[in-house]
C-alpha positions in Angstrom: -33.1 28.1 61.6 -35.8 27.8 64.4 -35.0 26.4 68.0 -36.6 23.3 68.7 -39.2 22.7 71.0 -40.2 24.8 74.2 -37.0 24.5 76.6 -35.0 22.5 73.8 -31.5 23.2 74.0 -31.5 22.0 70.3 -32.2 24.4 67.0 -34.3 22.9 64.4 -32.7 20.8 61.8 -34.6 20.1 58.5 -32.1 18.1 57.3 -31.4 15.9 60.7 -34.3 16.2 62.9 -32.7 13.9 65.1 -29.1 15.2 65.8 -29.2 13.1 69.5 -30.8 10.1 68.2 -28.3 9.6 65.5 -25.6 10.3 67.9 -24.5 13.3 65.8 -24.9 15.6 69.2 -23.7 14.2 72.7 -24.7 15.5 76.0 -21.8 17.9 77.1 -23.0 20.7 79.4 -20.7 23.6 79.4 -19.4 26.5 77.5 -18.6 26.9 73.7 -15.1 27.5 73.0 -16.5 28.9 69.7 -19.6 31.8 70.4 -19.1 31.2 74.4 -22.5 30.9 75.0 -23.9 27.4 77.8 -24.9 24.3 75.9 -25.9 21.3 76.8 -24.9 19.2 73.6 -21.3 19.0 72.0 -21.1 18.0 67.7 -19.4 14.4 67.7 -19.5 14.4 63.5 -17.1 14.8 61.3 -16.1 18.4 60.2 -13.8 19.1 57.0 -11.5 22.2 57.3 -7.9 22.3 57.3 -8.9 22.9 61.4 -9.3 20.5 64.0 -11.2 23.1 66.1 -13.1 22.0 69.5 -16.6 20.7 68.4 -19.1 23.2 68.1 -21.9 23.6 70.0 -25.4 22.8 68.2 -26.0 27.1 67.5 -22.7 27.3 66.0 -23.7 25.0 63.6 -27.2 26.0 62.9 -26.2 29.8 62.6 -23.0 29.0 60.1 -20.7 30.8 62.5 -18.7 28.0 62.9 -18.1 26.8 58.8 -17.8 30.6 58.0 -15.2 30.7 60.8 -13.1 27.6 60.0 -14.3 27.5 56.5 -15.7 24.1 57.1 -18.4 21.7 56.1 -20.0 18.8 58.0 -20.6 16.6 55.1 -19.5 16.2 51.4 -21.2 18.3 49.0 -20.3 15.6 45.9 -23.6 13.5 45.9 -26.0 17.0 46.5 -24.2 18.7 43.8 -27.5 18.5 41.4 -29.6 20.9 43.8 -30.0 24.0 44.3 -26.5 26.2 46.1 -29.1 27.3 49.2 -29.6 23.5 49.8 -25.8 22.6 49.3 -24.9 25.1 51.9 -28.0 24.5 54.5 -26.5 20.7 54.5 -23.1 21.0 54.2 -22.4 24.2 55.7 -25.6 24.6 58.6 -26.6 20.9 59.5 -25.0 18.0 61.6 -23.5 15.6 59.5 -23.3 12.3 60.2 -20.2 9.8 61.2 -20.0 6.6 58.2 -17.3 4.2 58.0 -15.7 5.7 54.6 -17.6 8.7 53.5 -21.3 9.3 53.9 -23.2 10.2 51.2 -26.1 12.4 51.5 -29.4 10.9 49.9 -31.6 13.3 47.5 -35.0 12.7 46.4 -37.7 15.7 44.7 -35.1 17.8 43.6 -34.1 18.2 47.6 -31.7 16.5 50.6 -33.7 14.2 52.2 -33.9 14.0 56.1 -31.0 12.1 57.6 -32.8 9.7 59.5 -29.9 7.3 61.6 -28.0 4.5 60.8 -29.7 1.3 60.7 -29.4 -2.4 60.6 -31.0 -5.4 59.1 -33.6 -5.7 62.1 -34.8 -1.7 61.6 -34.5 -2.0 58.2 -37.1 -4.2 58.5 -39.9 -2.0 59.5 -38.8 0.3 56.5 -39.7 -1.7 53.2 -38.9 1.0 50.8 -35.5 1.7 52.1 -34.7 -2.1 52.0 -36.3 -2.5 48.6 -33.7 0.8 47.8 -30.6 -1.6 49.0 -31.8 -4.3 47.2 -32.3 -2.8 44.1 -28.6 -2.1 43.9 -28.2 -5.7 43.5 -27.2 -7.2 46.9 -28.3 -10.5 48.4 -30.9 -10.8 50.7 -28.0 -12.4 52.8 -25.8 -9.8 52.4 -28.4 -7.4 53.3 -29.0 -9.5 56.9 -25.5 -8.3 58.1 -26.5 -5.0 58.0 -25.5 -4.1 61.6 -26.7 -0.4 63.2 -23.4 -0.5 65.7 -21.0 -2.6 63.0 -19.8 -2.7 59.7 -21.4 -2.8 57.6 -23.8 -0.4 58.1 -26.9 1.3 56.6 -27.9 5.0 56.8 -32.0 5.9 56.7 -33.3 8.9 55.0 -36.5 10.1 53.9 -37.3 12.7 51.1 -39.2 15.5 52.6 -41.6 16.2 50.2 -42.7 12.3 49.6 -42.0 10.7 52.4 -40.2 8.4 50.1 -37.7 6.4 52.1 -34.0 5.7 50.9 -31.0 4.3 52.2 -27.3 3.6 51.3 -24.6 1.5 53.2 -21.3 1.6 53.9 -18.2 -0.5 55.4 -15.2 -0.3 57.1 
């Protein structure tokens, strides 16, 4: 874990280098219920425990005081199950997950999680060819693919492999 940049009330995530982009962290100044320290940013993503705990703050997260704690992960392990245990956990265990309609699933690529990007729509989708030409390879219509909405249902959800810079995407729907 490494904070983020000078005067960043953010740590670093590899994994979601966007927490407040994505919407995964909200602006919330106060105090953490969980380690008491300020923070400026409340988690608004989905944790699984048999908890409902007050979100975490974004240093609960990053230091895994808060899944040790609750014994709680942020995101299913199922579709990162091929890699290595230290990414497993870093992901599920020490990074924001993200909020999907069903269940999100965590794109890989070069033996690695890739880098959780946002959820996207037809229009951003768009300026990402590879991760369109990803969605289409999976068989669905160019039409279909134009209802892609970044707000609605359905939805897609941008990643990009760390190593490549190879980007994916999957989709989901309420």
């Amino acid at each position: 874990m490494s904070l983020g940049p000078i005067g960043s009330a953010l740590p670093t995530f590899r994994y979601h280098p966007d927490p407040v982009g994505t919407g995964s962290f909200e602006r919330v100044p106060g105090r953490c219920p969980h380690c008491g320290r300020d923070r400026t940013y409340v988690y608004t993503g989905p944790v699984y425990g048999l908890h409902e705990p007050e979100p975490p703050c974004p240093m609960c997260i990053a230091d895994g005081s808060f899944a040790a704690r609750f014994d709680a992960t942020f995101t299913d392990d199922a579709p990162l199950s091929s890699l290595d245990a230290q990414i497993v956990d870093e992901v599920t265990r020490r990074t924001p997950g993200y909020s999907a309609w069903q269940q999100e699933q965590w794109m890989t690529h070069c033996d690695d999680a890739a880098a959780f990007l946002g959820p996207v729509g037809y229009p951003e989708l768009q300026r990402h060819p590879q991760a369109l030409e990803f969605l289409q390879s999976e068989d669905h219509s160019a039409d279909w693919l134009q209802d892609l909405s970044r707000d609605g249902s359905p939805t897609a959800y941008l990643f990009k492999c760390r190593h490549c810079g190879t980007e994916l995407a999957n989709w989901d729907v309420d």
